[in-house]
Backbone atoms as SQL, in Angstrom:
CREATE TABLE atoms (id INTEGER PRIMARY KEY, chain TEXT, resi INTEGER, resn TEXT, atom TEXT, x REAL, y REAL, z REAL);
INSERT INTO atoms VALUES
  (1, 'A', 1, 'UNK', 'N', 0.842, -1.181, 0.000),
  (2, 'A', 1, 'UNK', 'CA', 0.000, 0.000, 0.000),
  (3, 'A', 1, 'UNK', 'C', 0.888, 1.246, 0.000),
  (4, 'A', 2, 'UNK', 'N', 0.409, 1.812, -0.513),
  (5, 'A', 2, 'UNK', 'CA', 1.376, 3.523, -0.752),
  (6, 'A', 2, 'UNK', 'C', 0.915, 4.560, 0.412),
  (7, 'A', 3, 'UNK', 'N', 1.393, 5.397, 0.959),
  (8, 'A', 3, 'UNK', 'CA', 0.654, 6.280, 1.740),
  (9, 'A', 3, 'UNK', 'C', -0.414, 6.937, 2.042),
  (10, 'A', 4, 'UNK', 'N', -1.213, 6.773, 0.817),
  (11, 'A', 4, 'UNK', 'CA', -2.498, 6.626, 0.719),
  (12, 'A', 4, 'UNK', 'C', -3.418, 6.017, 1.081),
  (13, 'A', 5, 'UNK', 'N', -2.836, 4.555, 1.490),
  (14, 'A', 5, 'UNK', 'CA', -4.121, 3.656, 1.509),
  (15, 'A', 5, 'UNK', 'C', -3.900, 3.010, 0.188),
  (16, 'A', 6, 'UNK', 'N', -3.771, 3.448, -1.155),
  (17, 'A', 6, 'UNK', 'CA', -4.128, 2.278, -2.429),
  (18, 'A', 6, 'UNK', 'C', -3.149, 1.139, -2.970),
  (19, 'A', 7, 'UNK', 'N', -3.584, 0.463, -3.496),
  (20, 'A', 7, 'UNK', 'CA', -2.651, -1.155, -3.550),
  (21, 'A', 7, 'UNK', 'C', -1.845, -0.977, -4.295),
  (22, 'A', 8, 'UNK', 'N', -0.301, -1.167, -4.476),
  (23, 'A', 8, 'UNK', 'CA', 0.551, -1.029, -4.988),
  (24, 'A', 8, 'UNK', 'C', 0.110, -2.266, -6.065),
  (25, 'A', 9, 'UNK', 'N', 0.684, -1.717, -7.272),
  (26, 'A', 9, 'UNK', 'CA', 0.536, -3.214, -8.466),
  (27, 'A', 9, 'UNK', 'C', 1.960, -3.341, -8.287),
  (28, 'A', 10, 'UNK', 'N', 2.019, -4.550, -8.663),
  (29, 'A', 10, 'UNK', 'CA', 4.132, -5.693, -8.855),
  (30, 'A', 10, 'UNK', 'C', 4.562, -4.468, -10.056),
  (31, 'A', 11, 'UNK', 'N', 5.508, -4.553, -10.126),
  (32, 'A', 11, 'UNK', 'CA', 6.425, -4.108, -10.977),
  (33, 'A', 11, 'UNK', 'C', 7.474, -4.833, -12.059),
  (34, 'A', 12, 'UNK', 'N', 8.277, -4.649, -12.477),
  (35, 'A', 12, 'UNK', 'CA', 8.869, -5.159, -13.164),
  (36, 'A', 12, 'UNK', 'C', 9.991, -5.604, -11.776),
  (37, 'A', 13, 'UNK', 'N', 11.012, -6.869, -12.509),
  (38, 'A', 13, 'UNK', 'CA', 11.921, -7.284, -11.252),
  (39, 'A', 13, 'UNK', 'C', 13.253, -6.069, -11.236),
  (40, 'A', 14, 'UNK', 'N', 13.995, -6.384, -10.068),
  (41, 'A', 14, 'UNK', 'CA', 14.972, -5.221, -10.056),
  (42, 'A', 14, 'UNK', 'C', 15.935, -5.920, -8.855),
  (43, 'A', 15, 'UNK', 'N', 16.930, -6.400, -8.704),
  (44, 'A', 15, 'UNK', 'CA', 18.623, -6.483, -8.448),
  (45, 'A', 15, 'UNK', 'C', 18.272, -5.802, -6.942),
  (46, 'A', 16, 'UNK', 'N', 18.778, -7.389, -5.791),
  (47, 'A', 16, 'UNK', 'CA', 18.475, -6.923, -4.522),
  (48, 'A', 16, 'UNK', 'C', 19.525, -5.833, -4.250),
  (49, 'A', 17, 'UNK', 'N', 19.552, -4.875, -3.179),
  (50, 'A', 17, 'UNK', 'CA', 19.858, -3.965, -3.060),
  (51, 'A', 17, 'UNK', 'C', 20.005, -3.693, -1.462),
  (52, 'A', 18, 'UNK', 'N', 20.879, -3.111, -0.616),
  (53, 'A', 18, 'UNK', 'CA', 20.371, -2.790, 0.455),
  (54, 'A', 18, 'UNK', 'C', 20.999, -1.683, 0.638),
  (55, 'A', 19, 'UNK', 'N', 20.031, -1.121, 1.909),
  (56, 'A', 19, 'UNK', 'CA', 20.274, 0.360, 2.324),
  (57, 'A', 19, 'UNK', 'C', 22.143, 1.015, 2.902),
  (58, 'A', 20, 'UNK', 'N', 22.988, 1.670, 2.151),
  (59, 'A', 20, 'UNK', 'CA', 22.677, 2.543, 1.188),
  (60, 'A', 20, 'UNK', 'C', 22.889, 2.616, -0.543),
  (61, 'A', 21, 'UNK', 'N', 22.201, 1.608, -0.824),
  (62, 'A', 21, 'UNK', 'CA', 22.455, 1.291, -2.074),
  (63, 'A', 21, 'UNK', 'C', 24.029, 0.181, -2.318),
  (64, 'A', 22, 'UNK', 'N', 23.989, -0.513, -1.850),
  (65, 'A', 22, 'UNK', 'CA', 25.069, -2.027, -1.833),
  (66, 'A', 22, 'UNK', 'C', 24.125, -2.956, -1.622),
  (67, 'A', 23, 'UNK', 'N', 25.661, -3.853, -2.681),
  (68, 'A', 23, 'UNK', 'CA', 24.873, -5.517, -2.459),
  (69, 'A', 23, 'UNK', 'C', 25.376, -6.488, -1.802),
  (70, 'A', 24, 'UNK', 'N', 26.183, -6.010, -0.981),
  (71, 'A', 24, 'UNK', 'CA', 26.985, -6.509, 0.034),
  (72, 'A', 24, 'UNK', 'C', 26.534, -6.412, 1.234),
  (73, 'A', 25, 'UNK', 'N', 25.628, -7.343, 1.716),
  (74, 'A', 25, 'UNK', 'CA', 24.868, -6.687, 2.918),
  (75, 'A', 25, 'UNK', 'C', 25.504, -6.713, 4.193),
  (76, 'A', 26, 'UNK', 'N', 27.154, -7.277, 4.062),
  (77, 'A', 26, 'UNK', 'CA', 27.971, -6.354, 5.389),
  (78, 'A', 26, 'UNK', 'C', 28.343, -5.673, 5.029),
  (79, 'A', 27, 'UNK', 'N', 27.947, -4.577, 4.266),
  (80, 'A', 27, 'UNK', 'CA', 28.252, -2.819, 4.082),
  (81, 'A', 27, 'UNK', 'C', 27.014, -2.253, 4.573),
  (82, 'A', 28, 'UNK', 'N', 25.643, -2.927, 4.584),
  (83, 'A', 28, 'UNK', 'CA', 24.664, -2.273, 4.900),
  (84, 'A', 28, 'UNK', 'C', 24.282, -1.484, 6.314),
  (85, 'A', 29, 'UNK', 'N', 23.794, -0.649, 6.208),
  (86, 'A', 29, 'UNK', 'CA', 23.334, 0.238, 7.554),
  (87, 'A', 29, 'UNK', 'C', 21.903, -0.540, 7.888),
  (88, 'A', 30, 'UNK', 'N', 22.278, -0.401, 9.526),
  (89, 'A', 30, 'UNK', 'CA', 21.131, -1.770, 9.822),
  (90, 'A', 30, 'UNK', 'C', 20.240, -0.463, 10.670),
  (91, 'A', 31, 'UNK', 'N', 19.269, -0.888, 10.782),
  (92, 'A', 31, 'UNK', 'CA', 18.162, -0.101, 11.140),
  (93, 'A', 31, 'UNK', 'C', 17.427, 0.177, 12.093),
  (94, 'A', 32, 'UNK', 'N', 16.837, -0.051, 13.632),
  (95, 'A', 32, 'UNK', 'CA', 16.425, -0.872, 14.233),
  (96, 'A', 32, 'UNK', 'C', 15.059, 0.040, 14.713),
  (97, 'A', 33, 'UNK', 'N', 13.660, -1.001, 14.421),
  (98, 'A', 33, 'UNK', 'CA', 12.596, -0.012, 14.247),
  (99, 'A', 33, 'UNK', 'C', 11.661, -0.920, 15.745),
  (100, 'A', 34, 'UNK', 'N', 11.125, 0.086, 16.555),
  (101, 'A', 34, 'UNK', 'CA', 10.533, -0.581, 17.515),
  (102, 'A', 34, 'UNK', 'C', 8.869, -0.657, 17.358),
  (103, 'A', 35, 'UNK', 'N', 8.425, -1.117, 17.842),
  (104, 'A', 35, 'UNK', 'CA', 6.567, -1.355, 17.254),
  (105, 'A', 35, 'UNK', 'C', 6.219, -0.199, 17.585),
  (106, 'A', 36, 'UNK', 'N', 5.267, 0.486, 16.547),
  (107, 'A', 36, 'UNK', 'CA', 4.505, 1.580, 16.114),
  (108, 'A', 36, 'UNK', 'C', 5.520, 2.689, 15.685),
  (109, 'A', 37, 'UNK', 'N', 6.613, 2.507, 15.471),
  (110, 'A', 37, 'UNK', 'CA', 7.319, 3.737, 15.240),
  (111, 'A', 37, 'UNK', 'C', 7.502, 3.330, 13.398),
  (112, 'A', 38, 'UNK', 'N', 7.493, 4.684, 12.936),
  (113, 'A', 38, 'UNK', 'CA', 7.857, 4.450, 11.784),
  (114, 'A', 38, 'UNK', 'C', 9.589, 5.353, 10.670),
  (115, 'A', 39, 'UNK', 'N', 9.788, 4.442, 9.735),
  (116, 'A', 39, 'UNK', 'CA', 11.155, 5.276, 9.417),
  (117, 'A', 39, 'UNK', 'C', 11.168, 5.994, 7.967),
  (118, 'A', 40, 'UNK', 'N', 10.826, 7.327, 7.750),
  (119, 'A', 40, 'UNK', 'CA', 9.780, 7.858, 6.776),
  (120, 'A', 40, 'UNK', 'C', 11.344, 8.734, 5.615),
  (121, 'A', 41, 'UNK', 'N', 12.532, 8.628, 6.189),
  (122, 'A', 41, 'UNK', 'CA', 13.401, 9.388, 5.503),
  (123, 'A', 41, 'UNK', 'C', 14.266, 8.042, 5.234),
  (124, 'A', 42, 'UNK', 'N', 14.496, 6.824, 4.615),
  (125, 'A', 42, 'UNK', 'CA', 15.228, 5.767, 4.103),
  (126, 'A', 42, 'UNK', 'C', 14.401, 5.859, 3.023),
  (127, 'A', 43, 'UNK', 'N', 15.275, 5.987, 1.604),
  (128, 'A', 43, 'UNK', 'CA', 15.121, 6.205, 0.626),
  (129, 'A', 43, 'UNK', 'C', 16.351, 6.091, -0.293),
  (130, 'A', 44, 'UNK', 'N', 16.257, 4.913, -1.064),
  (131, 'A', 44, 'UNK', 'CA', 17.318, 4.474, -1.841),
  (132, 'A', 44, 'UNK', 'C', 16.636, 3.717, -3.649),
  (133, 'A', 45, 'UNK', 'N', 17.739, 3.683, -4.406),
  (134, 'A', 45, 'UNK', 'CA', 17.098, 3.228, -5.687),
  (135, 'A', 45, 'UNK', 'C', 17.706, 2.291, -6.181),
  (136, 'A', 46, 'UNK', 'N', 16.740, 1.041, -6.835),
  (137, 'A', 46, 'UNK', 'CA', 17.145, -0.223, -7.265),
  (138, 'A', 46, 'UNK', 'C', 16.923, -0.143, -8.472),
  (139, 'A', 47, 'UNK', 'N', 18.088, -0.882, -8.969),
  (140, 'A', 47, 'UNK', 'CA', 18.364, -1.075, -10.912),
  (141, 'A', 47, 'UNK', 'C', 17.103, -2.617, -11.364),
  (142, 'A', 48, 'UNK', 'N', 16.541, -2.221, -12.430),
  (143, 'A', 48, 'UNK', 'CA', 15.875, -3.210, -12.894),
  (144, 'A', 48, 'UNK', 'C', 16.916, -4.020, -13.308),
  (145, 'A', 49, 'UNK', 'N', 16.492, -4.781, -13.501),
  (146, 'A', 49, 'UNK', 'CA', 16.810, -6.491, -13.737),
  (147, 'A', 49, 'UNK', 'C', 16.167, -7.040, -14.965),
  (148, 'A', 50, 'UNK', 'N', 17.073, -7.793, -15.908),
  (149, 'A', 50, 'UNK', 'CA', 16.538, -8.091, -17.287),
  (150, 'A', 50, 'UNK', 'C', 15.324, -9.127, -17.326),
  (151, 'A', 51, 'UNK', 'N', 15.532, -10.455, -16.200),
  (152, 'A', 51, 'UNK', 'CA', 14.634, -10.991, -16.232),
  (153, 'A', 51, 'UNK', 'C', 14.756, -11.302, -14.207),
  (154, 'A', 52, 'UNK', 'N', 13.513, -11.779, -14.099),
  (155, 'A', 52, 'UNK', 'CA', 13.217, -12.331, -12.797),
  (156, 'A', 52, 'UNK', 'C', 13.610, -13.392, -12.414),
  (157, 'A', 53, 'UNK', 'N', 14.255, -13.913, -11.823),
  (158, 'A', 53, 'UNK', 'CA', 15.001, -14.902, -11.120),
  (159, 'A', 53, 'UNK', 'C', 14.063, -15.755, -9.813),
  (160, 'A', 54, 'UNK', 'N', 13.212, -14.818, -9.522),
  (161, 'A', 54, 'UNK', 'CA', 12.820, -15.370, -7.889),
  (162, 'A', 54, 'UNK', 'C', 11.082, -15.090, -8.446),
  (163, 'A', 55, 'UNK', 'N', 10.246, -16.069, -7.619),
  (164, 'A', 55, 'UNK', 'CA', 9.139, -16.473, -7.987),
  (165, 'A', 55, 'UNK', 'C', 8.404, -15.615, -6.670),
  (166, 'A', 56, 'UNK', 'N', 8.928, -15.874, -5.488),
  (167, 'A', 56, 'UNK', 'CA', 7.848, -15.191, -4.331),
  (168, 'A', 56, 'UNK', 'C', 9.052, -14.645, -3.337),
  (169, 'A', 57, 'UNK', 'N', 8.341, -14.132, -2.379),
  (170, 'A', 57, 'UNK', 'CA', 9.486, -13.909, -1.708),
  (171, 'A', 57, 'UNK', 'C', 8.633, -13.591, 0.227),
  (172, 'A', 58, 'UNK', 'N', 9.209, -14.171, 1.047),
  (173, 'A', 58, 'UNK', 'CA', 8.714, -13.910, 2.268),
  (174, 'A', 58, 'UNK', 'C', 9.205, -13.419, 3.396),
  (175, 'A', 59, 'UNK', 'N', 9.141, -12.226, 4.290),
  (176, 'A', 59, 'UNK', 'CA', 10.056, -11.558, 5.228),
  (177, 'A', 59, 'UNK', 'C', 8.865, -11.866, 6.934),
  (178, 'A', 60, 'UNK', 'N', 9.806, -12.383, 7.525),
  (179, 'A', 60, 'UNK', 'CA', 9.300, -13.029, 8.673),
  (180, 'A', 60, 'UNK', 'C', 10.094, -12.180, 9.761),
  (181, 'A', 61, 'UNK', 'N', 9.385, -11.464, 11.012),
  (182, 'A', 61, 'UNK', 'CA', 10.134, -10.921, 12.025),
  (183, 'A', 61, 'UNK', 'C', 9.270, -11.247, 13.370),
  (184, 'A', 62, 'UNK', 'N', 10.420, -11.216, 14.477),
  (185, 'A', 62, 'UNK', 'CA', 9.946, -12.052, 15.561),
  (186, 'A', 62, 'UNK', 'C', 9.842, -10.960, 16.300),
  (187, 'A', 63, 'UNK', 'N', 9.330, -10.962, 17.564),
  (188, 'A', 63, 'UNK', 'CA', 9.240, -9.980, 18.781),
  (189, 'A', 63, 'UNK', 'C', 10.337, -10.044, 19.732),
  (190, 'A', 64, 'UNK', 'N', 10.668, -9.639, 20.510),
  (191, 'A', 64, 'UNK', 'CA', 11.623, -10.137, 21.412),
  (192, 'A', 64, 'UNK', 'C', 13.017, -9.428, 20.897),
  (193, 'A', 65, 'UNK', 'N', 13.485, -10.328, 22.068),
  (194, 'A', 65, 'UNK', 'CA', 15.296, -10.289, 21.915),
  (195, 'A', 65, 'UNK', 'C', 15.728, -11.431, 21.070);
């Protein structure tokens, strides 16, 4: 959903990426977001990708320590 409220449609595929733009994700800046807070200034850009490689994809996070 976009900030609006309306449903984002899929896109074309695009070359994982992490924040600040590396694909080396021990270069990445790690983040750490606590429940109800939100992080509204991370903003980075990913290169499309010729074809799609990956079929689904699922991000799972736990509570706790």
């Amino acid at each position: 959903m976009d900030p609006g409220g309306v449903a984002i449609q899929p896109g074309s595929a695009f070359d994982t990426v992490f924040y600040p733009g590396v694909k080396n994700p021990a270069q990445a800046v790690v983040f750490t977001v606590m429940p109800g807070q939100a992080l509204d200034s991370v903003i980075f850009n990913v290169q499309p990708r010729a074809a799609s490689s990956l079929y689904s994809i699922e991000t799972y996070s736990f509570p706790g320590p």
